[in-house]
Biopython code that builds the backbone (N, CA, C, O; Angstrom):
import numpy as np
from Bio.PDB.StructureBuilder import StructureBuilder

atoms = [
    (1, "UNK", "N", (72.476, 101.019, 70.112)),
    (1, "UNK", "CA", (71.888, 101.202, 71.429)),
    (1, "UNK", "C", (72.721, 102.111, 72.319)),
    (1, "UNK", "O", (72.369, 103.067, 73.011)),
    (2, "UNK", "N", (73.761, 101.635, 72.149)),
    (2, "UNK", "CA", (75.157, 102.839, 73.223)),
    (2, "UNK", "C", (75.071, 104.129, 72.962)),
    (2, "UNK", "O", (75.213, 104.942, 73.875)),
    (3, "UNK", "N", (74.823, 104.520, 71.678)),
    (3, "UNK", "CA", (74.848, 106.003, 71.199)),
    (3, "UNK", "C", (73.470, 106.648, 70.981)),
    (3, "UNK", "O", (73.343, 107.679, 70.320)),
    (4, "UNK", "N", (72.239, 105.876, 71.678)),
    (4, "UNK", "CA", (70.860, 106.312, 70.993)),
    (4, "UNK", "C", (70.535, 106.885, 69.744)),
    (4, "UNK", "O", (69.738, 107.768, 69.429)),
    (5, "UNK", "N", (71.416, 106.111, 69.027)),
    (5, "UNK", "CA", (70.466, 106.227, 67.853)),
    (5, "UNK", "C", (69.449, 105.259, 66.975)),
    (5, "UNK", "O", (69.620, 104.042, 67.036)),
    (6, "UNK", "N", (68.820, 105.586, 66.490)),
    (6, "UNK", "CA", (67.570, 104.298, 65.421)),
    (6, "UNK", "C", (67.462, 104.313, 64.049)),
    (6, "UNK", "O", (67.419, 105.068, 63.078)),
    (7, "UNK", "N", (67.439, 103.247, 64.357)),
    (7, "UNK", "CA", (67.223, 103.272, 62.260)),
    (7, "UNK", "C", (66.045, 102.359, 62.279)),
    (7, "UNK", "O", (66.046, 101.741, 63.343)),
    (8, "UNK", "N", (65.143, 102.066, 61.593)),
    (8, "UNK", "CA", (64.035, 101.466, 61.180)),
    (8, "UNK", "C", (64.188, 100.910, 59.966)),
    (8, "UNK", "O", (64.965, 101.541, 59.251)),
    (9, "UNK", "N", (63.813, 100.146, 59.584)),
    (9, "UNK", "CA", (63.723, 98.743, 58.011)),
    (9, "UNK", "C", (62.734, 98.021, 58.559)),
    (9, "UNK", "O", (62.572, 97.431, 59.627)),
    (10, "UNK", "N", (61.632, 98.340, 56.839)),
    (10, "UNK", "CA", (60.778, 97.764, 56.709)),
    (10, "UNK", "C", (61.030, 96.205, 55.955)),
    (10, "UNK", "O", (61.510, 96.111, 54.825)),
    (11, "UNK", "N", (60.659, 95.131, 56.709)),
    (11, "UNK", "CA", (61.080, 93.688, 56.706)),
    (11, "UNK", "C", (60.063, 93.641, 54.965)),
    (11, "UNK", "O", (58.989, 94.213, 54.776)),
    (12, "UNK", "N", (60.748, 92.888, 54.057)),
    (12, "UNK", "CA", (60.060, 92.667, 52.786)),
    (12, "UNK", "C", (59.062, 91.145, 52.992)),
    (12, "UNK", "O", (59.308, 90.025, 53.441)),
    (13, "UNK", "N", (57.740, 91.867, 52.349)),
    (13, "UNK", "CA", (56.648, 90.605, 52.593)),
    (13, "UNK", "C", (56.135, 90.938, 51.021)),
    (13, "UNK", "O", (55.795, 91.917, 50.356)),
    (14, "UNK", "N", (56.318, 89.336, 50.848)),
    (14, "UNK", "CA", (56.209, 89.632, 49.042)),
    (14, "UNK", "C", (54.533, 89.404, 49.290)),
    (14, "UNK", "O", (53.921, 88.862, 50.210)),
    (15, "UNK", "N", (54.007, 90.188, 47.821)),
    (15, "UNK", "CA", (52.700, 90.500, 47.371)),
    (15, "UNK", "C", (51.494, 91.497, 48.603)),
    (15, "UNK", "O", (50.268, 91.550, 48.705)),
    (16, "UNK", "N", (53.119, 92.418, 49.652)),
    (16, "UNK", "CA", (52.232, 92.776, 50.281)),
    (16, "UNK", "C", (51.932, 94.419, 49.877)),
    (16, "UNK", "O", (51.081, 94.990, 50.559)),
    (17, "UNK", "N", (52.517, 95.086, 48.933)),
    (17, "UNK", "CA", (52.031, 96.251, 48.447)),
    (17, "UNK", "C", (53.078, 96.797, 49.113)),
    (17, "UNK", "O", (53.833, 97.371, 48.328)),
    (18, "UNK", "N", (53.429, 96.852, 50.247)),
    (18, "UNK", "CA", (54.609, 97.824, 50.963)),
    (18, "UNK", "C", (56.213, 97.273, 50.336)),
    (18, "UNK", "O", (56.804, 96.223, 50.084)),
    (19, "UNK", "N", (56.433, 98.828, 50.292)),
    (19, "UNK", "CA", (57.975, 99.167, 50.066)),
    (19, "UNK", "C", (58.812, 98.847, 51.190)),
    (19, "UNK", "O", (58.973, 99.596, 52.153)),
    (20, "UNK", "N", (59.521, 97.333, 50.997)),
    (20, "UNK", "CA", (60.746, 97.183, 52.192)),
    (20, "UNK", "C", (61.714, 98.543, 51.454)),
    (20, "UNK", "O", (61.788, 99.333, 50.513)),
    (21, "UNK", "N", (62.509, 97.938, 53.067)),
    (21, "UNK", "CA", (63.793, 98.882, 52.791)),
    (21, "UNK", "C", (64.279, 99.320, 54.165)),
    (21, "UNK", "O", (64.449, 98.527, 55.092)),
    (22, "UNK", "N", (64.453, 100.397, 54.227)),
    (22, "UNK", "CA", (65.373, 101.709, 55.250)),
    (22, "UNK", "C", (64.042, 102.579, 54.866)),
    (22, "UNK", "O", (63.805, 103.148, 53.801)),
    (23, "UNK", "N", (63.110, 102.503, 56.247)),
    (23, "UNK", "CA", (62.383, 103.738, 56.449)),
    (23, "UNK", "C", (62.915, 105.342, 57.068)),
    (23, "UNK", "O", (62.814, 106.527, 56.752)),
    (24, "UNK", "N", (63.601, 104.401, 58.266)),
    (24, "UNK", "CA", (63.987, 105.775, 58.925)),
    (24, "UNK", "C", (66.323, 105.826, 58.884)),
    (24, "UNK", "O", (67.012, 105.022, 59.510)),
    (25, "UNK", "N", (66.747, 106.684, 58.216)),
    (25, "UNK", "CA", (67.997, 106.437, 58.868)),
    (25, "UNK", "C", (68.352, 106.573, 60.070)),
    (25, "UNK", "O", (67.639, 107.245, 60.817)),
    (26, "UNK", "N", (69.684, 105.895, 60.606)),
    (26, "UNK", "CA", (69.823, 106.040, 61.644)),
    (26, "UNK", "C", (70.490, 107.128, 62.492)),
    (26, "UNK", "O", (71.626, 107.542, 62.259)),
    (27, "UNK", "N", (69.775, 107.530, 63.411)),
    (27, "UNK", "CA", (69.439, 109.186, 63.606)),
    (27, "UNK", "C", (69.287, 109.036, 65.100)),
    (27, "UNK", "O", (69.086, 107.976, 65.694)),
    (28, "UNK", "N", (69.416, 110.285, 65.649)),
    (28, "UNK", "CA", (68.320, 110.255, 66.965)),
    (28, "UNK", "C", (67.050, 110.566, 66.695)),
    (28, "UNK", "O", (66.772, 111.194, 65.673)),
    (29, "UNK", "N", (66.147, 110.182, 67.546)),
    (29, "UNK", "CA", (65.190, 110.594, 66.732)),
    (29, "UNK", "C", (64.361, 111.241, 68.317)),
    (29, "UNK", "O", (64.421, 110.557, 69.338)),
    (30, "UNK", "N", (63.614, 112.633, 68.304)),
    (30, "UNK", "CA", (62.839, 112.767, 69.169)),
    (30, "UNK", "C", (61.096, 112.777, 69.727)),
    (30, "UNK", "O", (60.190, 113.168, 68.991)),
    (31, "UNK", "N", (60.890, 112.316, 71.021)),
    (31, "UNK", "CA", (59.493, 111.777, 71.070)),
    (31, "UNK", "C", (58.579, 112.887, 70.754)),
    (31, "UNK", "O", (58.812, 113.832, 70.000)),
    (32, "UNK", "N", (57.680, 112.690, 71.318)),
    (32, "UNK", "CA", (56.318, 113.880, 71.046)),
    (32, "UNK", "C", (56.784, 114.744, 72.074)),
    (32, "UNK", "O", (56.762, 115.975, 72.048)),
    (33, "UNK", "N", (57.198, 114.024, 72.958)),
    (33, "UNK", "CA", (57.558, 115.477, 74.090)),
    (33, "UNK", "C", (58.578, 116.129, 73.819)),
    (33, "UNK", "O", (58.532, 117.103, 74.570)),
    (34, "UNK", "N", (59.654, 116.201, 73.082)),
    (34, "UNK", "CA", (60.549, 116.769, 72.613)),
    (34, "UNK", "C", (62.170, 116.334, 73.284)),
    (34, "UNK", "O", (63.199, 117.005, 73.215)),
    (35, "UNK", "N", (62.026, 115.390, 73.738)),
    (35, "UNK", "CA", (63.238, 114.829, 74.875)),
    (35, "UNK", "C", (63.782, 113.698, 73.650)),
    (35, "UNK", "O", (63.030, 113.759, 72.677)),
    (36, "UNK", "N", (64.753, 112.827, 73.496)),
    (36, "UNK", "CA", (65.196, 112.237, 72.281)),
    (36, "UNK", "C", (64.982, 110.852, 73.111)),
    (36, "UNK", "O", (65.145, 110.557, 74.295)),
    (37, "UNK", "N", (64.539, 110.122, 71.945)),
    (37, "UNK", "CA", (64.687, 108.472, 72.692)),
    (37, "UNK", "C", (65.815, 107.559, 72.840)),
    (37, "UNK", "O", (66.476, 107.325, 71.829)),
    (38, "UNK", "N", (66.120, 107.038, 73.884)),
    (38, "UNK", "CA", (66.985, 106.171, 74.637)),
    (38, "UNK", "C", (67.195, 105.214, 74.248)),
    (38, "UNK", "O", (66.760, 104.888, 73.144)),
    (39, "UNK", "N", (68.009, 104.318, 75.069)),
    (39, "UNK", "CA", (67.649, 102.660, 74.660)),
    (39, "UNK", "C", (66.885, 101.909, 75.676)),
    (39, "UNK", "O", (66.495, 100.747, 75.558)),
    (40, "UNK", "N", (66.648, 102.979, 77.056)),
    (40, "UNK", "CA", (65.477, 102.294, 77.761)),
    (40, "UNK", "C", (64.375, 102.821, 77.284)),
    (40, "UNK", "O", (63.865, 103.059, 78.379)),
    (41, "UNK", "N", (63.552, 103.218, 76.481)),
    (41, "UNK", "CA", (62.679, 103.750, 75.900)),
    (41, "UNK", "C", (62.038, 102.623, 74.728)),
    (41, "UNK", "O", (60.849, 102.503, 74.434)),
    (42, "UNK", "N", (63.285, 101.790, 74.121)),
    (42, "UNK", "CA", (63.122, 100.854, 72.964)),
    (42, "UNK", "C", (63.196, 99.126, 73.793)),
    (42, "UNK", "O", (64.133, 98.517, 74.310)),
    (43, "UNK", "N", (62.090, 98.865, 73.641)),
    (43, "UNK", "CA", (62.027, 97.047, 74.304)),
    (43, "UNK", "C", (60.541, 96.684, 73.940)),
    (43, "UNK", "O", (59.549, 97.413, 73.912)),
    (44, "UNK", "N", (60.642, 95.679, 73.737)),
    (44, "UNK", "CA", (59.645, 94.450, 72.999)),
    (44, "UNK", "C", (58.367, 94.580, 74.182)),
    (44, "UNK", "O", (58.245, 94.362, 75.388)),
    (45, "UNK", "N", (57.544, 95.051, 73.097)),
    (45, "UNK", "CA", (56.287, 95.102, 73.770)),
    (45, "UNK", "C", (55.999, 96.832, 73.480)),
    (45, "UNK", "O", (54.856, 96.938, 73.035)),
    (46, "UNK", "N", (56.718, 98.282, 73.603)),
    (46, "UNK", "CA", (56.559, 99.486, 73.947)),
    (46, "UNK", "C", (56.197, 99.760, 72.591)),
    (46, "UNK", "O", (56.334, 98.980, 71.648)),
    (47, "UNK", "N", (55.632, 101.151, 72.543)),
    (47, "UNK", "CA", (54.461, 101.754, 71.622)),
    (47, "UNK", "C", (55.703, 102.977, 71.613)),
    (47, "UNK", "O", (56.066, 103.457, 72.686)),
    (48, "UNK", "N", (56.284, 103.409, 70.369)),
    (48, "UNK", "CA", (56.974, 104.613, 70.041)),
    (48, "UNK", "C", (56.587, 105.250, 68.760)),
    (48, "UNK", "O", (56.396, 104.746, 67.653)),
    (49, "UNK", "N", (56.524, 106.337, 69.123)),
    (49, "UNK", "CA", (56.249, 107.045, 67.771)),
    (49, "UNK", "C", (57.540, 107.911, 66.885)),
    (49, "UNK", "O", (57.949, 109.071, 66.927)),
    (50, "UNK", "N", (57.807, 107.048, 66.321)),
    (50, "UNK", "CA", (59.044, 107.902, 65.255)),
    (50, "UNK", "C", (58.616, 108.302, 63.897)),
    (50, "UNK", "O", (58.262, 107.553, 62.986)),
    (51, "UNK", "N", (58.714, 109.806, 63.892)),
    (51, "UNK", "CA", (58.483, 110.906, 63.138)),
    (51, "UNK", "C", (56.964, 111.018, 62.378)),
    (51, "UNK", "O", (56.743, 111.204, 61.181)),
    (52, "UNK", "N", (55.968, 110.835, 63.520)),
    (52, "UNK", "CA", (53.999, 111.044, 63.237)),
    (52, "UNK", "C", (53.882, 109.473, 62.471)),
    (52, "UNK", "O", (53.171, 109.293, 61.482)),
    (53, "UNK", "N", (54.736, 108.354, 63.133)),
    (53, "UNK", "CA", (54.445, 106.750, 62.814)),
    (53, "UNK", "C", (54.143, 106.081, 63.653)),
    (53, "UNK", "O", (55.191, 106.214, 64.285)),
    (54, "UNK", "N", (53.651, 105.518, 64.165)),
    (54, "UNK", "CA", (53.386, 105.035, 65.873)),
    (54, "UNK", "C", (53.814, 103.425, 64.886)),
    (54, "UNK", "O", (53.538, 103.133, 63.723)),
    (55, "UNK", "N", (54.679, 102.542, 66.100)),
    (55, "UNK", "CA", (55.298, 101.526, 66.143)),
    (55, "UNK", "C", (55.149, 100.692, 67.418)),
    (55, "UNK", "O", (55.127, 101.349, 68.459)),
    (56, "UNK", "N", (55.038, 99.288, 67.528)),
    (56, "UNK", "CA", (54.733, 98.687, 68.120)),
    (56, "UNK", "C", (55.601, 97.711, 68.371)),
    (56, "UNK", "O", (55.166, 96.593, 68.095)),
    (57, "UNK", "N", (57.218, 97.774, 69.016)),
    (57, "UNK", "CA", (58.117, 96.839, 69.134)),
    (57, "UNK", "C", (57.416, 95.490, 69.208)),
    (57, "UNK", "O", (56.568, 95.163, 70.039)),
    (58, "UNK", "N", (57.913, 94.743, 68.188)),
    (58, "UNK", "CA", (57.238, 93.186, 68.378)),
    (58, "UNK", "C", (58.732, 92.464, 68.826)),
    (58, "UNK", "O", (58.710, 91.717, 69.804)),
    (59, "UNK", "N", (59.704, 92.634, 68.286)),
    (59, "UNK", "CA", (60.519, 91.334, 68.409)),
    (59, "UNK", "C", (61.795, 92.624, 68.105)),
    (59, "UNK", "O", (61.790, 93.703, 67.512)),
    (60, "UNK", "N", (63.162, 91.563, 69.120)),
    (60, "UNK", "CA", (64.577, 92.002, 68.802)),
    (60, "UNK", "C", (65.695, 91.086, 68.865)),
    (60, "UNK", "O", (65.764, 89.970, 69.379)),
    (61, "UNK", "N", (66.725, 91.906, 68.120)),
    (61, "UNK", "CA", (67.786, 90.495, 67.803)),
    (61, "UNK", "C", (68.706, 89.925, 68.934)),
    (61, "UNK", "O", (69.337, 90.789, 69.542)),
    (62, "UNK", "N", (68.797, 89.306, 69.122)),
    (62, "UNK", "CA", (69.696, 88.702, 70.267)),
    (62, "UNK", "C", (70.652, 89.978, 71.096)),
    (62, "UNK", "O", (70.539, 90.271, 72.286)),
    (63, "UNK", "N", (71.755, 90.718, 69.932)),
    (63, "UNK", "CA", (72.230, 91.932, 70.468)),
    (63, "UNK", "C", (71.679, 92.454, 71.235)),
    (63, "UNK", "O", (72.151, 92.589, 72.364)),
    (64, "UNK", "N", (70.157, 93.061, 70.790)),
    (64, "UNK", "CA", (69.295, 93.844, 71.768)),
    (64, "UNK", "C", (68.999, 93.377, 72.879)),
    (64, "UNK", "O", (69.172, 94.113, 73.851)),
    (65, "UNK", "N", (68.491, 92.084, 73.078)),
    (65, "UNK", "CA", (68.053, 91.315, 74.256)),
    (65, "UNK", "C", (69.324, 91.383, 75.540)),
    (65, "UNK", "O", (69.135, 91.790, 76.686)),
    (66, "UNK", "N", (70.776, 90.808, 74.908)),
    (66, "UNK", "CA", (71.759, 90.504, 75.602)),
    (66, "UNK", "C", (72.035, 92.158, 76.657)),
    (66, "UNK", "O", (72.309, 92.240, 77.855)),
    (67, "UNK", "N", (71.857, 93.120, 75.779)),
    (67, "UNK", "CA", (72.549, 94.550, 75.937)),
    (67, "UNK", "C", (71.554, 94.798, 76.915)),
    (67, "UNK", "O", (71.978, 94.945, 78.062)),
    (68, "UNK", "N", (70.125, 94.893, 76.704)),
    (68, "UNK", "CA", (68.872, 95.070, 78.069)),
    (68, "UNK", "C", (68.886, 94.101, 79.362)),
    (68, "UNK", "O", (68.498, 94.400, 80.491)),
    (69, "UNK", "N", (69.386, 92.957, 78.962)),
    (69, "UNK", "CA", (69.878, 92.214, 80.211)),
    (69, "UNK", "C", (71.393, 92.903, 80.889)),
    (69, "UNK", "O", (71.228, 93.184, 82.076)),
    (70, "UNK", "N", (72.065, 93.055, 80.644)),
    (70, "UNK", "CA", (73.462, 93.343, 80.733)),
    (70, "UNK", "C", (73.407, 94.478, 81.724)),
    (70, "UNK", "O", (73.618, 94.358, 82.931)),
    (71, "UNK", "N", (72.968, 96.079, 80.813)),
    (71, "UNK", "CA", (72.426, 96.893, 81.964)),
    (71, "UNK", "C", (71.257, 96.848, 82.463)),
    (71, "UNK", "O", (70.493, 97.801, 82.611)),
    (72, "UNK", "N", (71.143, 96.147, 82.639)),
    (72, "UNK", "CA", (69.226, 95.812, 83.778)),
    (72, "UNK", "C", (68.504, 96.754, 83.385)),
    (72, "UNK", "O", (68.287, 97.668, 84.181)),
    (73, "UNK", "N", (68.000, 96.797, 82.219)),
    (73, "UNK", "CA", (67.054, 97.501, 81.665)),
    (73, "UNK", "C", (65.383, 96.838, 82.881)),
    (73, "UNK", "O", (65.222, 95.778, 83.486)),
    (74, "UNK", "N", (64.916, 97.487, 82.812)),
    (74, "UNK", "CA", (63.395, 96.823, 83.946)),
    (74, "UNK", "C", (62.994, 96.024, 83.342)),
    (74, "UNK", "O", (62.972, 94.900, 83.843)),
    (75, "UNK", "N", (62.395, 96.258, 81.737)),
    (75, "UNK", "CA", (61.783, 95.225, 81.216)),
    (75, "UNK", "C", (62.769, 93.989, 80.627)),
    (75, "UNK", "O", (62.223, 93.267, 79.793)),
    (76, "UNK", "N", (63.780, 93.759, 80.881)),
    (76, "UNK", "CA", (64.596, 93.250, 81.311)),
    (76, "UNK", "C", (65.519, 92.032, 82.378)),
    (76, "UNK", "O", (66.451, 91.229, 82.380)),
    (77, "UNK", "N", (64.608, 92.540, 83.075)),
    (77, "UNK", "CA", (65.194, 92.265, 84.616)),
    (77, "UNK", "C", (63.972, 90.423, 85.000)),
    (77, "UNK", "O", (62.818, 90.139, 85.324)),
    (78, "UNK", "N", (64.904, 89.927, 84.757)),
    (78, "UNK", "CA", (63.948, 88.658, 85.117)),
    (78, "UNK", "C", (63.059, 88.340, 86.385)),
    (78, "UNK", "O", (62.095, 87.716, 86.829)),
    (79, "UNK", "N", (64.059, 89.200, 86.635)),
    (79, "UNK", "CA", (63.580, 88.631, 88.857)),
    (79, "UNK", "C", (62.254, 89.806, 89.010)),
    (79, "UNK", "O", (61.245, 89.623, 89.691)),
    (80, "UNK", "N", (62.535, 90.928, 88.259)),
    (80, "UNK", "CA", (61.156, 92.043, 88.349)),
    (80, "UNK", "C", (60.258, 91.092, 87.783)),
    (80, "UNK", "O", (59.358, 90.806, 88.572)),
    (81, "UNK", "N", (60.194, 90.515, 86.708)),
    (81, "UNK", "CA", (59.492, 90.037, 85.593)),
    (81, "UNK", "C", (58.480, 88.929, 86.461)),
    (81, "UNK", "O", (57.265, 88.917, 86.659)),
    (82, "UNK", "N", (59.597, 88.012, 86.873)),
    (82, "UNK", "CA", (58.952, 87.091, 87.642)),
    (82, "UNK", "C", (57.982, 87.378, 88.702)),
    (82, "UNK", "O", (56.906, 86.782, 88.682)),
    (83, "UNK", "N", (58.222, 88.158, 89.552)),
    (83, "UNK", "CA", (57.730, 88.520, 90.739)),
    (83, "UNK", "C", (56.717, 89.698, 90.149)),
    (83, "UNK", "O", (56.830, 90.626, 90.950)),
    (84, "UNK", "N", (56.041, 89.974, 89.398)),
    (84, "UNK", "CA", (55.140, 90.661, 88.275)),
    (84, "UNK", "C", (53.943, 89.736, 88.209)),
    (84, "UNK", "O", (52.763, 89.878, 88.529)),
    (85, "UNK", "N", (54.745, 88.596, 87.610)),
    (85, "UNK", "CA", (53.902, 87.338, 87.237)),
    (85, "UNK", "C", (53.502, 86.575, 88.362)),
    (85, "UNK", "O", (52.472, 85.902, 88.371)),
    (86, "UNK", "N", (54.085, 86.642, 89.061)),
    (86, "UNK", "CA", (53.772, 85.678, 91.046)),
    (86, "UNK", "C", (52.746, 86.427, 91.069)),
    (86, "UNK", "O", (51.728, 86.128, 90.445)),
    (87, "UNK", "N", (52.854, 87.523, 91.794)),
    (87, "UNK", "CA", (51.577, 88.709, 92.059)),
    (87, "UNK", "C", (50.730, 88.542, 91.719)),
    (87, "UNK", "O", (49.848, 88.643, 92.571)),
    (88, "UNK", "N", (50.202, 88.124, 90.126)),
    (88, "UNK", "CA", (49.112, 88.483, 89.455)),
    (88, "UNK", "C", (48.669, 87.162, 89.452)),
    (88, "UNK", "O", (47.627, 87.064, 88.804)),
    (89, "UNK", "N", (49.159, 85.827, 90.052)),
    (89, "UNK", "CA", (48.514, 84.697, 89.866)),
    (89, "UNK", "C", (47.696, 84.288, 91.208)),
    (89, "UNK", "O", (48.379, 84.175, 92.226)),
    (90, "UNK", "N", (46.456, 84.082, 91.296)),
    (90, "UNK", "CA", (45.668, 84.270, 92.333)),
    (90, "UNK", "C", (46.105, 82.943, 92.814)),
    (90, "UNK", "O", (46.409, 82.103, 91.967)),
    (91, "UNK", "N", (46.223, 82.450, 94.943)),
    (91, "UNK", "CA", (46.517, 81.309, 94.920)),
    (91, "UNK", "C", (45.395, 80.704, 94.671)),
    (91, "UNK", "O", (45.562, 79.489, 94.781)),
    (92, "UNK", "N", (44.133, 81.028, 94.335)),
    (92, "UNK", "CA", (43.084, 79.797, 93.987)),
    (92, "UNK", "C", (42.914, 79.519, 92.913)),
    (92, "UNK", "O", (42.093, 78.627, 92.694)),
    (93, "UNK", "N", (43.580, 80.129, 91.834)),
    (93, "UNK", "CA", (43.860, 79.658, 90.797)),
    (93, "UNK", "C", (45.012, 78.661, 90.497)),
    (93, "UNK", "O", (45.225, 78.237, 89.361)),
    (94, "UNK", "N", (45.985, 78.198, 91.949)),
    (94, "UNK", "CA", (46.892, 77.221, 91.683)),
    (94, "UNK", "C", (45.912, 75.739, 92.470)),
    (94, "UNK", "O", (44.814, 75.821, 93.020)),
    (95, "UNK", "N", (46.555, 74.786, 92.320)),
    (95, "UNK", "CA", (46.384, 73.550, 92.985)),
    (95, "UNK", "C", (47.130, 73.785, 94.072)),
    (95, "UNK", "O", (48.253, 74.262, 94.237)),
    (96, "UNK", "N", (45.721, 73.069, 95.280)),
    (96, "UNK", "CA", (46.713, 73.508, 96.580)),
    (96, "UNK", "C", (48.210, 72.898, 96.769)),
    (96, "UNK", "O", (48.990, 73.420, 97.565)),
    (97, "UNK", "N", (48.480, 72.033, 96.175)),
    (97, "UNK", "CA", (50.214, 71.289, 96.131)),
    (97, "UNK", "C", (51.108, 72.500, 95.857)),
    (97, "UNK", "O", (52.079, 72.843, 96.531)),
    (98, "UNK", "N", (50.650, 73.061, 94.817)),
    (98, "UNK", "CA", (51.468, 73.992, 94.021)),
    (98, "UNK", "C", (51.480, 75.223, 94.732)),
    (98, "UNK", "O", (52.497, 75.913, 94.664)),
    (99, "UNK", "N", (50.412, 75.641, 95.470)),
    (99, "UNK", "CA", (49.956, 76.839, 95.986)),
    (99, "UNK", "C", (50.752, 76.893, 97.247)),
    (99, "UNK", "O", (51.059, 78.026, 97.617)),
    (100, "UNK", "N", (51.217, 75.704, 98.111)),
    (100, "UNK", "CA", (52.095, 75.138, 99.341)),
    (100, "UNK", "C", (52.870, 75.770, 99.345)),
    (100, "UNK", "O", (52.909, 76.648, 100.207)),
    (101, "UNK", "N", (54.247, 75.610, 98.041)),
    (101, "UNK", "CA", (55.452, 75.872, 97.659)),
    (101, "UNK", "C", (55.793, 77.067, 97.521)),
    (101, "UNK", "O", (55.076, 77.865, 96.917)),
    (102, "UNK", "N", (57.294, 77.494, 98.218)),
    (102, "UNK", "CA", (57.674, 78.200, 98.062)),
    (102, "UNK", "C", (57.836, 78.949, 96.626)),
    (102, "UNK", "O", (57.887, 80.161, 96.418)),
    (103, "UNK", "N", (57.896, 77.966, 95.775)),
    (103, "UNK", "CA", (58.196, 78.086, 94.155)),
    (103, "UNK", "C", (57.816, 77.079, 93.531)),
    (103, "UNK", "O", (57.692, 75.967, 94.045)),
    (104, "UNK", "N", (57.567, 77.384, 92.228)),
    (104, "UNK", "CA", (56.993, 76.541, 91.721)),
    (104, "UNK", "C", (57.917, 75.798, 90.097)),
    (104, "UNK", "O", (58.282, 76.767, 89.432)),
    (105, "UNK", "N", (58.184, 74.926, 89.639)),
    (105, "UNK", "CA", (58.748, 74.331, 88.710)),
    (105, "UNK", "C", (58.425, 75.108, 87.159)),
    (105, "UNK", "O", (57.201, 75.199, 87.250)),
    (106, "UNK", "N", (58.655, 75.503, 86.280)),
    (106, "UNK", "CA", (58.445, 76.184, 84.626)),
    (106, "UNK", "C", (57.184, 74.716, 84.282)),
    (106, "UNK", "O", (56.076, 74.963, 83.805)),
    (107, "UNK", "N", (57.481, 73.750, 84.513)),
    (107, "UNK", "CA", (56.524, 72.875, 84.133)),
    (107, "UNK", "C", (54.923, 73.272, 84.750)),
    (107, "UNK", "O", (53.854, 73.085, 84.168)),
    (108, "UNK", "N", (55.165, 73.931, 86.238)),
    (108, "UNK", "CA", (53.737, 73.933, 87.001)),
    (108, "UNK", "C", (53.359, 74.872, 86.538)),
    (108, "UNK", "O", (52.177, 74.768, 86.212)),
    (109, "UNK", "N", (54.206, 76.695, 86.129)),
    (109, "UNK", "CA", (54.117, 77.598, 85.846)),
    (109, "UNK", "C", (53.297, 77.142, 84.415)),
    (109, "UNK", "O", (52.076, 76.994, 84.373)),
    (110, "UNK", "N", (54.156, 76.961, 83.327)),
    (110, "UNK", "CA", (53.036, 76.892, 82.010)),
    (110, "UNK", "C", (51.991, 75.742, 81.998)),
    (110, "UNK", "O", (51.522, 75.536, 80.879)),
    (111, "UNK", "N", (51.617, 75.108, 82.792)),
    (111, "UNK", "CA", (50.488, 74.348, 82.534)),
    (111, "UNK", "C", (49.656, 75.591, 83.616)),
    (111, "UNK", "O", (48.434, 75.446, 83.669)),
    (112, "UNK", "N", (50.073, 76.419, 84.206)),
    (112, "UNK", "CA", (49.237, 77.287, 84.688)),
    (112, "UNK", "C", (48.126, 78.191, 83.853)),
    (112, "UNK", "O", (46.901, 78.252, 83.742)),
    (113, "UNK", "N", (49.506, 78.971, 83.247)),
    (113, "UNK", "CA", (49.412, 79.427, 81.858)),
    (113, "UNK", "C", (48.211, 78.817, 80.518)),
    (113, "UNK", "O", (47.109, 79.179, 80.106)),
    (114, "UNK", "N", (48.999, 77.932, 80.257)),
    (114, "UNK", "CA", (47.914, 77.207, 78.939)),
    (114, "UNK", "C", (46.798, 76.880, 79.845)),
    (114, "UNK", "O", (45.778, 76.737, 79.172)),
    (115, "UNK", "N", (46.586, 76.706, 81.094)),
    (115, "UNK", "CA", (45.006, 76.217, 81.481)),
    (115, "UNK", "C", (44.258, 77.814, 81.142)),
    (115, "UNK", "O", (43.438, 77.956, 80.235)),
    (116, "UNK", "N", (44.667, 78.828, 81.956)),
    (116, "UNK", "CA", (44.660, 80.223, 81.988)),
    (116, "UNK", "C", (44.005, 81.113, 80.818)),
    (116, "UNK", "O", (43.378, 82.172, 80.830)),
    (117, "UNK", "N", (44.533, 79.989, 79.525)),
    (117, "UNK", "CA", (44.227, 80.923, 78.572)),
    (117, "UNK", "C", (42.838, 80.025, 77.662)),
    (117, "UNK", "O", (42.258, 80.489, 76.681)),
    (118, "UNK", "N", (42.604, 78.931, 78.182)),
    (118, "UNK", "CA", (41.393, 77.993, 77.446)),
    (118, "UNK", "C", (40.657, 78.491, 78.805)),
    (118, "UNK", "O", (40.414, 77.291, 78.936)),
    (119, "UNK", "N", (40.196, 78.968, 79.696)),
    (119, "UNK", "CA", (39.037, 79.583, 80.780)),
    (119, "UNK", "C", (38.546, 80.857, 80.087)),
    (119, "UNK", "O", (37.683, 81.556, 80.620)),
]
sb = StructureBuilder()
sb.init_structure("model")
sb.init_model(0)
sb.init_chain("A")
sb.init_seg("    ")
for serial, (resi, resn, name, xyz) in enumerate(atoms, 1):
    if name == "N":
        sb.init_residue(resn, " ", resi, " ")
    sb.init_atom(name, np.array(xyz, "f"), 0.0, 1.0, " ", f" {name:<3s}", serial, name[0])
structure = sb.get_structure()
């Protein structure tokens, strides 16, 4: 991450026809626009295309996570994150108790959530 460079490995899934391994060595590698990718460029969730492959960060190892917290990467940044998620929750979609409060408990938050996603 310090030196922008990437390497890619394909994770082995038996009987799935694909060749694990080392797809890409680790390289810089540059975008479609011709500028080289970063390590704010690489975070869970972003769409990158390395060398005419389009990739879909799903998941990273603890290292990665710790290092994007550390320098406050945005997607990163809990307090952005949170206040992302405040915004987008309508108050009539809370119970007026909950809707009162300055803040609300991780317990009120995901029963928000799991109701949220059975509507």
């Amino acid at each position: 991450l310090s030196d922008d460079t990437i390497s890619v490995f394909e994770p082995e899934k038996r009987n799935s026809g694909i060749v694990h391994g080392k797809f890409i060595e680790r390289s810089k590698i540059k975008k479609p626009s011709g500028e080289y990718y970063q390590a704010e460029d690489i975070f869970v969730g972003a769409v990158v295309n390395f060398r005419s492959h389009q990739f879909v960060i799903t998941d990273a190892d603890e290292y990665a996570l710790s290092y994007a917290e550390k320098h406050q990467f945005p997607e990163a940044d809990l307090t952005r994150i949170m206040g992302i998620l405040c915004d987008s929750i309508p108050e009539s979609a809370l119970s007026e108790e909950v809707a009162q409060k300055e803040s609300i408990s991780y317990d009120d938050f995901l029963e928000y959530v799991e109701g949220s996603s059975h509507s």
